[in-house]
N, C-alpha and C positions, 0 to 999 in steps of 0.2 A: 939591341933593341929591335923591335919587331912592328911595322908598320902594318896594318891592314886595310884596305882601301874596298868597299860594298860599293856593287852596281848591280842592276836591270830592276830595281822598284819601280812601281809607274802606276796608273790608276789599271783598274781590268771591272770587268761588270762580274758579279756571283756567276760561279760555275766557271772561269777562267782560267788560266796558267803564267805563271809567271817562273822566269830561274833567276834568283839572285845567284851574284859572283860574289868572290871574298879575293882580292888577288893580294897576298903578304912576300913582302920583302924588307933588306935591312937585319936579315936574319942571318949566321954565320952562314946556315947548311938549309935544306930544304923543310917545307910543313911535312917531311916523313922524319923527322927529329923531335917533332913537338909532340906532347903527351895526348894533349886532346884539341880538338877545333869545334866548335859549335856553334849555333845560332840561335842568338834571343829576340824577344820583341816585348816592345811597351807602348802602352798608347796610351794618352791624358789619365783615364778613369782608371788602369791597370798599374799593378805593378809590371817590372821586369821578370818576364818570365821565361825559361828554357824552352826549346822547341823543338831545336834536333842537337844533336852532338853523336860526335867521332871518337873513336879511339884511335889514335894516329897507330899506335904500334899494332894490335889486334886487329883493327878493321872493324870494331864491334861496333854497333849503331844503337842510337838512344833515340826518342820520340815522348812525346807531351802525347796525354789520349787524347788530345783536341786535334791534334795533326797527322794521327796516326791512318796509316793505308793511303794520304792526301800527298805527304809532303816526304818526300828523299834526301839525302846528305849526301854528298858523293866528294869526292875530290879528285886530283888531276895534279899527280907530282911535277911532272914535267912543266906544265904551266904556274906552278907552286899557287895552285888557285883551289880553294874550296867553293863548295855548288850548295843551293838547296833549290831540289824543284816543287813547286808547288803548284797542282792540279785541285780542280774541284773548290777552287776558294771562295769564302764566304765573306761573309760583311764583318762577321765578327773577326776575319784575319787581317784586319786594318789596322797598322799597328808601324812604330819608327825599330825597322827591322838591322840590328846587331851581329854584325863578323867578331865572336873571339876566341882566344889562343892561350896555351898552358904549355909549359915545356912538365909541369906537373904529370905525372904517370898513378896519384892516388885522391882522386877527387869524386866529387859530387856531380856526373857526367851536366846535367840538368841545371846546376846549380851555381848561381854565377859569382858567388866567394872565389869559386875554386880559377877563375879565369884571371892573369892579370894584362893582358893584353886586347884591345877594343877599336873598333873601326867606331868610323861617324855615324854611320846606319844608312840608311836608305827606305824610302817611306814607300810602303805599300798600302794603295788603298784598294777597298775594294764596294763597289755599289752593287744596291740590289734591285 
């Protein structure tokens, strides 16, 4: 089983930065084992949407055009912690922001069938 625990949400004004953390544990071997890691978000009005995702084996990087050139994925084997930074953020990235995980290697990077492991989230708000 695979626990995921999201931190650094917080309020920020438009044009701001924030980095959320993802830190997983409870896993036999490190998040360089899992297939993919990524980050969703949802708010009241929205559905759950993909934002960024990893290819843990490749390194290949996925993005939403909405977040695209604003928002980074990175990860940090040693601390078995996945990142997203997020630069330039708007009101519309207000949203209860999502750590998850796939040991899967053939998925829909974006897409969140393809995940079965989920943090609690971490609410980022953002004013204008």
């Amino acid at each position: 089983q695979v626990q995921l625990v999201e931190s650094g949400g917080g309020s920020v004004q438009a044009g701001g930065s924030l980095r959320l953390s993802c830190a997983a544990s409870g896993y036999t071997y490190s998040i360089y084992y899992m297939g993919y890691m990524g980050w969703f978000r949802q708010s009241p009005e929205k559905e759950r949407e993909g934002v960024a995702a990893l290819y843990i084996g490749g390194g290949s990087t996925y993005y939403a055009d909405s977040v695209k050139g604003r928002f980074t994925i990175s990860q940090d084997y040693a601390k078995n912690t996945l990142y997203l930074q997020m630069n330039s953020l708007k009101p519309e990235d207000t949203a209860m922001y999502y750590c998850a995980a796939t040991t899967r290697t053939s998925i829909q990077a974006l897409g969140s069938s393809g995940y079965n492991y989920w943090g609690q989230g971490t609410q980022v708000t953002v004013s204008s």
